[in-house]
Wavefront OBJ file of the C-alpha trace (Angstrom):
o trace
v 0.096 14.224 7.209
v 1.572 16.746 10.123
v -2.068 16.808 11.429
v -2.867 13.108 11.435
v 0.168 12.256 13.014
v -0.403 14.869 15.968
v -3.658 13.802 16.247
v -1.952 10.158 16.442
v -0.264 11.285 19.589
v -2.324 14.027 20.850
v -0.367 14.208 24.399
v -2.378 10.721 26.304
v 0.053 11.027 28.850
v -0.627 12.666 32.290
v 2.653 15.319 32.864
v 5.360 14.310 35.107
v 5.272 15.176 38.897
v 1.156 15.357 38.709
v -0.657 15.060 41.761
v -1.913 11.855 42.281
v -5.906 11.496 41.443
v -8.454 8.905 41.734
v -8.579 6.896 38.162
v -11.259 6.133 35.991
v -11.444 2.414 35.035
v -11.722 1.523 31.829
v -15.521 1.105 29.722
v -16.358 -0.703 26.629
v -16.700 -3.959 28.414
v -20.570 -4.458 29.183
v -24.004 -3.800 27.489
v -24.543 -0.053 27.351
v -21.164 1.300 27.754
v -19.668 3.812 24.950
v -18.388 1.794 22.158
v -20.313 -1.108 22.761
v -22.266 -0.952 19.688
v -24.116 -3.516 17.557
v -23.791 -5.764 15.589
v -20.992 -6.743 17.771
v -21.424 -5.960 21.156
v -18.921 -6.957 23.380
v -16.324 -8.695 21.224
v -13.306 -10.100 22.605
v -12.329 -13.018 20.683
v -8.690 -13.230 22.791
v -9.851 -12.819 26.234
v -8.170 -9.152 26.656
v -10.264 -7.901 29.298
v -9.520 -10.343 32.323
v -5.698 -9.709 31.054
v -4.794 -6.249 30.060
v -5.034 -2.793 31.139
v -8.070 -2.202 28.868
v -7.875 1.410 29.951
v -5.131 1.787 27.800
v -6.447 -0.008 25.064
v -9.580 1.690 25.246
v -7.296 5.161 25.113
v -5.433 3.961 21.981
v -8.658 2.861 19.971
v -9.786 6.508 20.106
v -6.592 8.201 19.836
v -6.313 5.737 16.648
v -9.399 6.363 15.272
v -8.764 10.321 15.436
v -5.789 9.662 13.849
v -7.294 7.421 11.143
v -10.410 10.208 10.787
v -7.699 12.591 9.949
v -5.344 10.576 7.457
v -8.802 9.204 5.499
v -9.768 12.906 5.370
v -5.935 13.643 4.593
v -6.334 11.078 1.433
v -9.578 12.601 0.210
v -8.176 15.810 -0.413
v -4.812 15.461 -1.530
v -6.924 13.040 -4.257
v -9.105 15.939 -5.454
v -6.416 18.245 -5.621
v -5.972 20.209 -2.143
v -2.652 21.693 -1.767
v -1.154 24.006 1.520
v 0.482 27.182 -0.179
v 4.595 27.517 0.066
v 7.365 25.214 0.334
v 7.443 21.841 1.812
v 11.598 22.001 2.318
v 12.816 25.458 0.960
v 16.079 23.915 0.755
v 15.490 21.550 -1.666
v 13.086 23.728 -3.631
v 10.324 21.038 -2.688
v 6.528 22.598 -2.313
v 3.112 21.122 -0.825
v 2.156 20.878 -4.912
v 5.253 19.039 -5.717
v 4.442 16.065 -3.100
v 2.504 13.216 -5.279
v -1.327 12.170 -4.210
v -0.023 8.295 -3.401
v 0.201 7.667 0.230
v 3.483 5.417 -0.362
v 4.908 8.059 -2.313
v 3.930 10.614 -0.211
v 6.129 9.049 3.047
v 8.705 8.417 0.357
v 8.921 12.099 -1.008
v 9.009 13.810 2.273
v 12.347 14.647 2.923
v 14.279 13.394 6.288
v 14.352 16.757 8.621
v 10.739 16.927 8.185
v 10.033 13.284 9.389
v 12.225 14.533 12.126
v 10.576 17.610 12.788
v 7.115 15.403 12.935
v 8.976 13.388 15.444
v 9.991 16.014 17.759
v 6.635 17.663 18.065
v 4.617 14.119 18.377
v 6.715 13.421 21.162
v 6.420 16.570 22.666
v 2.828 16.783 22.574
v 2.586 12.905 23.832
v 4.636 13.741 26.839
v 2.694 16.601 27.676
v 5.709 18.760 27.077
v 3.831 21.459 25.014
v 0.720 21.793 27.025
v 2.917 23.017 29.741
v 5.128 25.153 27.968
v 3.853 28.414 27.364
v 7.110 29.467 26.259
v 6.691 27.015 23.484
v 5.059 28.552 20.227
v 4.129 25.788 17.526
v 1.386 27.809 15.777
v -0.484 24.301 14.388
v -0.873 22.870 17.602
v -3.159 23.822 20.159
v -2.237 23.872 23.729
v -2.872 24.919 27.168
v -6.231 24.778 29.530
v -7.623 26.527 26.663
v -7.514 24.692 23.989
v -6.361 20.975 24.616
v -5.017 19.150 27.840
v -2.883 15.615 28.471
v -4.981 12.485 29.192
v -4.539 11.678 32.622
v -5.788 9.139 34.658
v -8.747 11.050 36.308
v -10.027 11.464 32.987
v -12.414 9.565 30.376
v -10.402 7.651 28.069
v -9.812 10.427 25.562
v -10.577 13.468 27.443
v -7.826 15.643 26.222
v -10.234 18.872 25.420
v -9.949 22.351 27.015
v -12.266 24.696 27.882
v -13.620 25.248 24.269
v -14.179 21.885 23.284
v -18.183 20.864 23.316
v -19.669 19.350 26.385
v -22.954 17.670 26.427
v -25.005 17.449 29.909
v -27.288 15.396 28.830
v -26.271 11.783 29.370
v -28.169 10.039 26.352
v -26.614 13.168 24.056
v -23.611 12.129 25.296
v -23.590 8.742 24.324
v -24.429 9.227 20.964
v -21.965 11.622 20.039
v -19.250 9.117 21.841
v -19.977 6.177 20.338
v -20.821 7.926 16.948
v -16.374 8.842 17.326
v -15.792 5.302 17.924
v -17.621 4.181 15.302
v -16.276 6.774 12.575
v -12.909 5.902 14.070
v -12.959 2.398 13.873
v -14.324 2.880 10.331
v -11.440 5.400 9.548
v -9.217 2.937 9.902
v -10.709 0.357 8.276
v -10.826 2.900 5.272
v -6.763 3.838 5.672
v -5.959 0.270 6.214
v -7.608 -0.480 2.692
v -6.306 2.468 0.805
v -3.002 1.150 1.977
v -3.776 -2.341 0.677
v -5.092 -0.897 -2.331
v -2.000 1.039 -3.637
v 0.042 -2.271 -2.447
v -2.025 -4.259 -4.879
v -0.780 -1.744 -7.438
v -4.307 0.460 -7.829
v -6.116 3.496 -6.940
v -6.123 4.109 -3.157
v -9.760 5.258 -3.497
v -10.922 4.112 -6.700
v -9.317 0.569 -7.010
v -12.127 -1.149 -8.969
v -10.448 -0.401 -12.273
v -8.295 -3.668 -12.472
v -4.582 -3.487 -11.953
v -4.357 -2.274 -15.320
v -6.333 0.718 -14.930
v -8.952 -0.917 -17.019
v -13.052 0.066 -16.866
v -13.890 -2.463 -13.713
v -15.489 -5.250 -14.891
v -19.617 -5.682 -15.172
v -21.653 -6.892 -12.319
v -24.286 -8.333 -14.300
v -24.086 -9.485 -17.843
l 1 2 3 4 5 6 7 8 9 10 11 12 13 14 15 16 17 18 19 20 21 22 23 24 25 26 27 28 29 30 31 32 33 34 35 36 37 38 39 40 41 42 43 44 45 46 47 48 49 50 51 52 53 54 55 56 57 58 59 60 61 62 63 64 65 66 67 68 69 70 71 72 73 74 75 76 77 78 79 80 81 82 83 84 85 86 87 88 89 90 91 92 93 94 95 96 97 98 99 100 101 102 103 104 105 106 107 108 109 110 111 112 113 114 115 116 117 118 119 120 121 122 123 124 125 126 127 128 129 130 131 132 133 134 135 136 137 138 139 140 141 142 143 144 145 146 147 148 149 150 151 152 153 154 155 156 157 158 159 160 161 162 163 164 165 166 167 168 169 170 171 172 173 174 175 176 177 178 179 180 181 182 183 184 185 186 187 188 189 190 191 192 193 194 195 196 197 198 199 200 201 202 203 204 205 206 207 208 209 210 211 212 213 214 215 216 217 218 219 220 221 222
């Protein structure tokens, strides 16, 4: 949960007092640019583009779509089992294993000063307040030059890597792997979205074709 929600608000914001730089205009918007992908092409049923900073929006589908990579990931293995060692809240005696596999009852059991604590570092990181810091030691984030770096608006859309993330040269290379994130993101959240609706509904997050009941599901053919 801690990692999908820092991933949620993985610092998009350039620091304060930054030197002013050129920006980069937004993408997405014409035949051949990243995340314009069959079968839908350029879809924009509302008439966004001629109306809204689609930079932004372009900047919150992929910081949503890491997030929703991370929670659909997140669901998987708290489903089969996966549990951190130690305590969730030593205070109240509450460990990782303790927390139930239901995402409603996961937000439910997770006690108050850790939603806090989750608050304070997401906005930290958002701000940029964390990347410049190196007084500040969070050992589950990654920071600095090094490691991670705020969006800011010289930048791709997304851009927040350091020095050791991967960097491809070649421009056809680098379209696939780009649009290959925007697709597993926008499929990520299509996924959370429906375990969400699923456990609503009263059934398995992942494995809701048992009936409401919990019953075999029902045949396909007869």
């Amino acid at each position: 949960m801690a990692l999908s929600l820092y991933a949620a608000n993985a610092a998009f914001s350039a620091p304060a007092l930054a030197p002013a730089r050129a920006p980069i205009q937004a993408t997405m918007f014409s035949e051949g640019d990243v995340g314009v992908t069959p079968p839908l092409g350029v879809w924009d049923p509302l008439g966004l583009i001629e109306k809204r900073d689609m930079r932004r929006y372009e900047i919150m589908e992929i910081k949503h779509g890491r997030s929703a990579m991370l929670g659909f990931l997140h669901i998987i293995a708290i489903h089969a089992g996966v549990r951190l060692p130690g305590y969730l809240s030593p205070s109240q005696d509450l460990k990782f294993a303790d927390m139930p596999s239901g995402c409603f009852a996961a937000l439910e059991a997770t006690p108050t000063a850790g939603w806090l604590a989750i608050m304070v570092v997401t906005c930290m990181t958002e701000t940029g307040a964390i990347a410049n810091r190196p007084d500040v030691n969070v050992p589950i984030l990654p920071r600095g030059p090094y490691w991670g770096e705020p969006q800011t608006v010289d930048k791709e859309p997304g851009d927040i890597g350091g020095e050791a993330w991967q960097r491809y040269a070649d421009p056809e290379v680098k379209a696939f792997k780009l649009n290959a994130e925007r697709n597993n993101g926008r499929a990520a959240m299509m996924g959370v979205t429906g375990c969400l609706i699923h456990e609503l509904l009263g059934v398995d997050a992942l494995y809701p074709t048992g009936g409401l009941g919990g019953a075999a599901p029902p045949a396909i053919f007869s």
